[in-house]
C-alpha positions in Angstrom: 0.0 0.0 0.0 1.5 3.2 -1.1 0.9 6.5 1.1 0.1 9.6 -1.1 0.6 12.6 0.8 -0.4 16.2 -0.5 1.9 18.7 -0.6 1.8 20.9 2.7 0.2 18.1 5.1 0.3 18.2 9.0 -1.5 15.8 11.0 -1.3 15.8 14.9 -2.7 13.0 16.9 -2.9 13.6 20.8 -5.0 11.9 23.7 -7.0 15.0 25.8 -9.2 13.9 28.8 -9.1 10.3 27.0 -10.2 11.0 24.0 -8.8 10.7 20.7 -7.9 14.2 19.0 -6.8 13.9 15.4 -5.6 17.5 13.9 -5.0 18.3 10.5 -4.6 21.0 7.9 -6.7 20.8 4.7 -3.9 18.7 3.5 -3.8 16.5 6.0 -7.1 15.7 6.2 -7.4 15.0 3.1 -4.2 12.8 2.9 -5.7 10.9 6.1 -8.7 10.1 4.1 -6.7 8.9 0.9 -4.6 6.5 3.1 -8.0 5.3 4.6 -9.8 4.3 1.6 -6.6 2.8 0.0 -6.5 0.9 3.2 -10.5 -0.4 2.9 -9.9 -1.4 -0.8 -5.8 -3.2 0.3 -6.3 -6.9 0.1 -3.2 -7.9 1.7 -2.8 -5.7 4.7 -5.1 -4.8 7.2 -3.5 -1.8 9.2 -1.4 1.2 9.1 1.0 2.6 11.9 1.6 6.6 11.8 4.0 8.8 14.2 5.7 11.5 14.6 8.8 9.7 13.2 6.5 8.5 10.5 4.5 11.5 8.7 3.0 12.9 12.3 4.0 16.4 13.8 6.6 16.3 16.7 4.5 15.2 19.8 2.2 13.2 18.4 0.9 10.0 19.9 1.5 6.8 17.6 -1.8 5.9 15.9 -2.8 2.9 14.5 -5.4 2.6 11.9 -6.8 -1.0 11.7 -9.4 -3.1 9.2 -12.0 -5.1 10.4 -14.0 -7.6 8.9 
């Protein structure tokens, strides 16, 4: 599965009160949606990890996006 990131993207993921805060520019958002209907159509893999080593702004909580049947 190949990640297609627009130009400009920042995506920030951070836990507040426990909930689940996802942050995003226009670019973002939209690249977070790409990634998730390339993952709903992927045959062979069933989740996808994202931090901020890995596409995520500095600070950002690891987050794991996962397909269920």
């Amino acid at each position: 599965m190949e990640f297609h990131w627009i130009d400009g993207f920042k995506i920030e993921v951070k836990i507040e009160d426990d909930a689940v805060v996802i942050s995003g520019n226009q670019e973002g958002l939209r690249s977070l949606a790409n990634h998730l209907n390339a993952l709903a159509d992927e045959k062979d893999r069933d989740h996808f990890h994202l931090d901020e080593y890995n596409s995520l702004e500095e600070g950002s909580k690891q987050l794991i996006i996962e397909k269920i049947d």
